[in-house]
C-alpha positions as YAML, in Angstrom:
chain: A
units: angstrom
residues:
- id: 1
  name: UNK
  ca: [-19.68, 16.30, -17.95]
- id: 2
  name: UNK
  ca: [-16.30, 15.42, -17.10]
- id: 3
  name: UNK
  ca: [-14.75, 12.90, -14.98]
- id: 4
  name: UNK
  ca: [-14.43, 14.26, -11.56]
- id: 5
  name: UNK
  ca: [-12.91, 10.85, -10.26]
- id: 6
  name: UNK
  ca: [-9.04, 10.50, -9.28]
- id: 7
  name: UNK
  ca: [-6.94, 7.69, -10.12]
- id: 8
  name: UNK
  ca: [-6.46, 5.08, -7.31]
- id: 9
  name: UNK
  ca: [-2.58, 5.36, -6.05]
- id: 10
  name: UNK
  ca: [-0.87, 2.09, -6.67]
- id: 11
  name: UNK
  ca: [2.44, 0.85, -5.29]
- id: 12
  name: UNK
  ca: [5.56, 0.69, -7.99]
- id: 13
  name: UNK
  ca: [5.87, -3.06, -6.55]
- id: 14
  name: UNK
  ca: [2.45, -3.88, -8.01]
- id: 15
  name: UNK
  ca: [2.64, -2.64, -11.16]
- id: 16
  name: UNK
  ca: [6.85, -2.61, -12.30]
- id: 17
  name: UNK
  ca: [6.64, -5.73, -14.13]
- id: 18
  name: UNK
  ca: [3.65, -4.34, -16.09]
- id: 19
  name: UNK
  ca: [6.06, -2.06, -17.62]
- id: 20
  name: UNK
  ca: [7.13, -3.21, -21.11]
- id: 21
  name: UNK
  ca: [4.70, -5.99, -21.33]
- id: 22
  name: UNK
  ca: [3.42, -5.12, -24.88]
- id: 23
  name: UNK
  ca: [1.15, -2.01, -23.57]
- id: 24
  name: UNK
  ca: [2.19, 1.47, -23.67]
- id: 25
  name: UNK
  ca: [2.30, 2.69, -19.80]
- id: 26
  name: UNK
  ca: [2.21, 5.97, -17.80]
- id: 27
  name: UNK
  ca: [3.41, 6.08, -14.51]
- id: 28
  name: UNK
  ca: [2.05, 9.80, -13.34]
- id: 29
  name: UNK
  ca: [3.42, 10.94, -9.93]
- id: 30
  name: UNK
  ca: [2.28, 13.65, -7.62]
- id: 31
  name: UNK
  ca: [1.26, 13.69, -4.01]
- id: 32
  name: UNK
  ca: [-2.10, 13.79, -2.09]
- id: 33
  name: UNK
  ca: [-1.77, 17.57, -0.80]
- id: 34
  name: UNK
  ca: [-0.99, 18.77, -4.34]
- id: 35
  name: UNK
  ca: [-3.67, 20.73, -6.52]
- id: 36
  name: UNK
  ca: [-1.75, 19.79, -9.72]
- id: 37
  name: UNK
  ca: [-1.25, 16.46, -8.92]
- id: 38
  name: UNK
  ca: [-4.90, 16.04, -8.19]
- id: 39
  name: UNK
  ca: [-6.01, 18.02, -11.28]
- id: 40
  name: UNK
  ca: [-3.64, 15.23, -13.40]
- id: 41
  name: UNK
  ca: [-5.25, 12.30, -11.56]
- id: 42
  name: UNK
  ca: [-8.36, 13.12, -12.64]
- id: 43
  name: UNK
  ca: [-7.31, 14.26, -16.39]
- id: 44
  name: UNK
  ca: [-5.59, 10.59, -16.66]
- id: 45
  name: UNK
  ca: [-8.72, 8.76, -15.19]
- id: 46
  name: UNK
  ca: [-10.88, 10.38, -17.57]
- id: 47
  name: UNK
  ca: [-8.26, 9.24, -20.64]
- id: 48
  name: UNK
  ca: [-8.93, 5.78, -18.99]
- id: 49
  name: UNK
  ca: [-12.63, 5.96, -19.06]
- id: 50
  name: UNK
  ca: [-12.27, 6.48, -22.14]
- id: 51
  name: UNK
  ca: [-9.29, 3.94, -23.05]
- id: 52
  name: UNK
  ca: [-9.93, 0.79, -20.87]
- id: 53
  name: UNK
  ca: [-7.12, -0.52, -22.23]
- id: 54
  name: UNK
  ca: [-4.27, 1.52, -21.51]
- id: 55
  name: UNK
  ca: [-1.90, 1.13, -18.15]
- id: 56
  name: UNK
  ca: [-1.94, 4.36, -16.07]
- id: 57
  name: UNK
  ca: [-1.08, 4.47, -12.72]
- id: 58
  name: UNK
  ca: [-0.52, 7.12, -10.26]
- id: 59
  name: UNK
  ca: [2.06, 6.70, -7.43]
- id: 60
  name: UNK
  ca: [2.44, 8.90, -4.79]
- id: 61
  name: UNK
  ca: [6.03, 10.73, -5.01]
- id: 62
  name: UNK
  ca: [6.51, 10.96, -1.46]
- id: 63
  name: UNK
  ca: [5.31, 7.21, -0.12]
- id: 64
  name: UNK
  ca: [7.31, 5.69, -3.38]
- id: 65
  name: UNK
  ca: [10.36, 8.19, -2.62]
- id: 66
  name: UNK
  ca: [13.09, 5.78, -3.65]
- id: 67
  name: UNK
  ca: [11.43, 4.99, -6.94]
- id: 68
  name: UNK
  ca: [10.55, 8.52, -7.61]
- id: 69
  name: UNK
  ca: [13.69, 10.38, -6.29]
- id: 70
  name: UNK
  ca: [16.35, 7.25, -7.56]
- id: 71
  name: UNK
  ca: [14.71, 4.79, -10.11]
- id: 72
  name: UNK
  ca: [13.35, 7.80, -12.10]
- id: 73
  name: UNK
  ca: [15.26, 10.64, -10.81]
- id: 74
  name: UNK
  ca: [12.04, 12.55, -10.13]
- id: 75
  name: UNK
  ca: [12.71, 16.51, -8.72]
- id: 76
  name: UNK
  ca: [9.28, 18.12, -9.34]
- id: 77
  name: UNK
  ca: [5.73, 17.24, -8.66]
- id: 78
  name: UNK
  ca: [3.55, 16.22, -10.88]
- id: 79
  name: UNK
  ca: [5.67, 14.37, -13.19]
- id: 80
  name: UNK
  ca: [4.34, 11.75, -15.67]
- id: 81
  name: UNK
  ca: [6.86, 9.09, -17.60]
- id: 82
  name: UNK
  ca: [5.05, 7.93, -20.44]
- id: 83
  name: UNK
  ca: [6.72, 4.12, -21.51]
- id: 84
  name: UNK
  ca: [6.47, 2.75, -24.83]
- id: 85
  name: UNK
  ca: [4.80, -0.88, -25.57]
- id: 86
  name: UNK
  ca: [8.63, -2.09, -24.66]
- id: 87
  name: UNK
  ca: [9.24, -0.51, -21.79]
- id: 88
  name: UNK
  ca: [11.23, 2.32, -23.49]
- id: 89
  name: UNK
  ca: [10.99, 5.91, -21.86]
- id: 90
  name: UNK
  ca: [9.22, 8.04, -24.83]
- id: 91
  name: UNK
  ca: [8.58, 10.95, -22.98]
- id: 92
  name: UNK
  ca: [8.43, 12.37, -19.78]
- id: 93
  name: UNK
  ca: [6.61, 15.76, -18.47]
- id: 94
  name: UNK
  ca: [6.78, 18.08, -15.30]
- id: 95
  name: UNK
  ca: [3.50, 19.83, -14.03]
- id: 96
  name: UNK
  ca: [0.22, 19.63, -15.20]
- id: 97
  name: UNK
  ca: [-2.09, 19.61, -18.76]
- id: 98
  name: UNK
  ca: [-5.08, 20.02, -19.62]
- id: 99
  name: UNK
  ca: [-6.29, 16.78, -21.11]
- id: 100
  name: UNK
  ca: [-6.26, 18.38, -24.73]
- id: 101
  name: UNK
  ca: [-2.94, 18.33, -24.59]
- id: 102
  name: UNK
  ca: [-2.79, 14.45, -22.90]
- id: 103
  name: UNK
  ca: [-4.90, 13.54, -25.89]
- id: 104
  name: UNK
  ca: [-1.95, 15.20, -28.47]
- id: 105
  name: UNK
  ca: [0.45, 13.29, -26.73]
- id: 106
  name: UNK
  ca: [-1.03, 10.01, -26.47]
- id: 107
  name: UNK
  ca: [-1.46, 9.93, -30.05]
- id: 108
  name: UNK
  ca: [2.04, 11.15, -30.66]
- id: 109
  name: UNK
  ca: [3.41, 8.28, -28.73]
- id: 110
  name: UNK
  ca: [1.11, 5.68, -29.99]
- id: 111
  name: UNK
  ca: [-1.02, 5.15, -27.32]
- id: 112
  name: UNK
  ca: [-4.16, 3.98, -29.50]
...
């Protein structure tokens, strides 16, 4: 049965300086009221069940506006930034996937 369970929202403050600290990170960003933000939440906290080990976080696009809209120049909602173990941008997606797809990607970007 899948994961039903959404990640928690965290603040960019918080979590910034995790960013490049060895550990490939995703920063996924959507809003409460969204359906595909939601759906991604819960794709991405069911990749973590299954990956303890890998930074995800979900920010809310409108609450972290000036990281969303200026630091990552954000237009669209649900957008995810996946971040090598560096801190490099690798890749970067607008809208929602099935977590099929997540998995594909992961695995592209060496998230193991």
């Amino acid at each position: 049965m899948p994961n039903k369970k959404v990640l928690p929202v965290m603040k960019y403050t918080d979590i910034k300086g995790n960013i490049g600290n060895g550990k490939p990170t995703i920063l996924a960003f959507g809003m409460t009221h969204c359906y595909s933000c939601i759906a991604m939440s819960k794709v991405f906290s069911q990749v973590l069940e299954e990956h303890p080990k890998f930074q995800i976080y979900s920010m809310d696009g409108q609450k972290e506006r000036l990281v969303s809209r200026d630091i990552c120049k954000l237009k669209e909602m649900p957008t995810q930034i996946f971040f090598d173990a560096s801190g490099e941008e690798v890749f970067r997606h607008t809208g929602a996937y099935k977590k099929a797809v997540v998995d594909i990607i992961l695995k592209k970007y060496g998230f193991e």
